[in-house]
C-alpha positions in Angstrom: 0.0 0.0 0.0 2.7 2.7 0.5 4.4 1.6 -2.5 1.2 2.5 -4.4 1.1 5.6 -2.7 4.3 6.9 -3.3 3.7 5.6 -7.2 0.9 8.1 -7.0 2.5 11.0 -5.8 5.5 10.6 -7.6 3.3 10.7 -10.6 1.8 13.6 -9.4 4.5 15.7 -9.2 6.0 14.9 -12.2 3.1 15.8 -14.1 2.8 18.9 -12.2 6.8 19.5 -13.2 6.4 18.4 -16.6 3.2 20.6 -17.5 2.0 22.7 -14.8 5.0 24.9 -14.3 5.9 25.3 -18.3 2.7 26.2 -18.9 2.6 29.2 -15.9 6.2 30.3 -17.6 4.9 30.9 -20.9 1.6 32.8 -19.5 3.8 34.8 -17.1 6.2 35.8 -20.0 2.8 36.2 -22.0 1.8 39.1 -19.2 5.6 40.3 -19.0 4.8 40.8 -23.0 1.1 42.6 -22.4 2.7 45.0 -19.8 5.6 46.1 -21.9 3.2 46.6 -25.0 1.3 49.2 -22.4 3.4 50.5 -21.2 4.6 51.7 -24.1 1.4 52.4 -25.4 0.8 54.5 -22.8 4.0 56.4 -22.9 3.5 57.4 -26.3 0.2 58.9 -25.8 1.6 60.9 -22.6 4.8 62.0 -24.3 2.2 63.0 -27.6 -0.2 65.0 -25.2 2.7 66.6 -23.4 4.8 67.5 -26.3 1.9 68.9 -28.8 -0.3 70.2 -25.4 -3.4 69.1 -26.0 -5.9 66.0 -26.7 -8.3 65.0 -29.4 -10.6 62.0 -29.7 -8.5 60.5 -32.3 -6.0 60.7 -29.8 -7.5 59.0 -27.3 -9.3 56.5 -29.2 -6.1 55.6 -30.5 -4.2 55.2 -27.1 -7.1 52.8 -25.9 -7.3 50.8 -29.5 -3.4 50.3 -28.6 -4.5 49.4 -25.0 -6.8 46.8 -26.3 -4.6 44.8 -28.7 -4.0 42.3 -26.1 -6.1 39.6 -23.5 -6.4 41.6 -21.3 -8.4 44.6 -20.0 -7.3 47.9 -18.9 -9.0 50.3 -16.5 -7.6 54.2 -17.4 -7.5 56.9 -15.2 -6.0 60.6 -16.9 -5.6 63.6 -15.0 -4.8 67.6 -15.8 -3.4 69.6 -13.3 -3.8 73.2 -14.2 -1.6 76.1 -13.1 -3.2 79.0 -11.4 -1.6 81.3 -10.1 -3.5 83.1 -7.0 -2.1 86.7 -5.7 -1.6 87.4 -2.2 -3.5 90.4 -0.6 -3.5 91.2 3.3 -6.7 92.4 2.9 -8.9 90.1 0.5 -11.3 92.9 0.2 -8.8 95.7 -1.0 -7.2 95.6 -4.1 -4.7 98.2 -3.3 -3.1 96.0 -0.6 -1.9 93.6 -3.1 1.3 92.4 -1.4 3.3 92.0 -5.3 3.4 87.9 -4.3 1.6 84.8 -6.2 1.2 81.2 -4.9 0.8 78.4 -7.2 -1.7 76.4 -6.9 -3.2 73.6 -9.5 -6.4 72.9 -10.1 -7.2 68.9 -10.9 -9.0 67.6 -14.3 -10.0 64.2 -14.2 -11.2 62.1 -17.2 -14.8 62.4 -16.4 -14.4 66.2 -17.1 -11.8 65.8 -20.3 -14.2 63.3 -21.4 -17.5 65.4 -21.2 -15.6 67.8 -23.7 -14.2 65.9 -26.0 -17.1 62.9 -26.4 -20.3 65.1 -25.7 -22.6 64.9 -28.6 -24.6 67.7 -27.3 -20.9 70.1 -28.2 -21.7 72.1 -31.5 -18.4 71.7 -32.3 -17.4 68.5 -34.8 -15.5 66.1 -33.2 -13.2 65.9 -35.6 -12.2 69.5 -34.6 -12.1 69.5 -31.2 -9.3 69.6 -29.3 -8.8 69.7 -25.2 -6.2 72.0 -24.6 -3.1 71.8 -22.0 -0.8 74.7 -21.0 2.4 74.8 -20.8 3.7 74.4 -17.2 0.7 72.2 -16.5 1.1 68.5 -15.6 -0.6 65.5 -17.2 -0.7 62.0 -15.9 -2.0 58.6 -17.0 -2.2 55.6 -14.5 -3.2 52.0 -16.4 -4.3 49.1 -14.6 -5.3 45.4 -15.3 -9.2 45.3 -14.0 -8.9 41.2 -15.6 -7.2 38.3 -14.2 -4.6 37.2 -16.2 -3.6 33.6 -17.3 -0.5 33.1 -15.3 -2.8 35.1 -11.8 -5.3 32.4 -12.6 -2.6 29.6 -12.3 -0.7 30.7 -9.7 -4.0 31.3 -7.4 -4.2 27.4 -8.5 -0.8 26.2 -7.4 -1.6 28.5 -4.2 -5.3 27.6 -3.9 -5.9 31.1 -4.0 -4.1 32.8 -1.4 -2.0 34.3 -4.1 -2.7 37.5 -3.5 -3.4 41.1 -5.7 -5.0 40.8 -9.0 -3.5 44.3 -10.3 -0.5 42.6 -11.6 0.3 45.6 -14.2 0.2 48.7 -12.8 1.1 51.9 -15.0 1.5 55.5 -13.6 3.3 58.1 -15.8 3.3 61.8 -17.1 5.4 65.1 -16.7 4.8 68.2 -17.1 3.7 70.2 -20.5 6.6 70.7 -22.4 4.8 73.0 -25.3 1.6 74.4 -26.4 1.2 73.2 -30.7 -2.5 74.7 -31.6 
């Protein structure tokens, strides 16, 4: 009986060896793959926005038909950080006692916002023409994440019986500031 046993396990763990593991190195280089194509992707479009200062719906559309090449699914946050520049007064009320100071101060632009502009069907504008402008001295950012389980997650939650851990196994946070304004 222990013979039989030991058969069995020995079995086991050469199949596992022989098959399992392989098969969790080509879907982890698979992922490596996915997150180097986005990452890319996504540096492009920032590097575009920052460099001509501005975005178009061609733009976008483009950045997220990149994003969508591969298995798996990205969730996209974009944010605009305007400068503003606010002058100091000792009394708010008073013009006159403008104290010759600014503070800087940005105000935040999320994609809901960019998205209303640029998408909105009610704008009289065509959307071939419009255009969300950026200043110079402003900062953009785009943050990409996976919102679907990859292969390899899948099969290491198996090997771990799911005590693997995170799901966001790409994560994506770049931008800069505006380098130029081209419109």
């Amino acid at each position: 009986m222990p013979d039989s046993f030991t058969k069995l396990l020995s079995y086991f763990i050469a199949l596992l060896l022989l098959f399992c593991v392989p098969t969790y190195y080509v879907f982890k280089n698979e992922e490596n793959l996915q997150k180097l194509k986005a990452e890319q992707a996504v540096t492009d479009f920032v590097d575009n926005v920052r460099t001509k200062g501005y975005i178009t719906p061609k733009m976008y559309e483009d950045f997220q038909q990149e994003l969508e090449l591969g298995f798996i699914l990205f969730r996209t946050e974009i944010k605009h950080e305007k400068k503003v520049y606010t002058p100091i007064y000792t009394d708010p009320t008073n013009p006159a006692t403008f104290t010759g100071e600014y503070v800087v101060d940005y105000d935040e632009y999320y994609w809901e916002q960019i998205k209303n502009f640029l998408f909105d069907e009610s704008n009289p504008v065509p959307k071939n023409e419009r255009m969300y402008k950026l200043s110079k001295d402003d900062f953009f950012s785009v943050y990409v994440e996976n919102m679907s389980k990859t292969k390899a997650t899948m099969m290491f939650d198996f090997f771990t019986l799911g005590i693997g851990g995170n799901d966001v196994v790409i994560s994506i946070p770049y931008g800069g500031m505006v380098l130029n304004e081209d419109y």
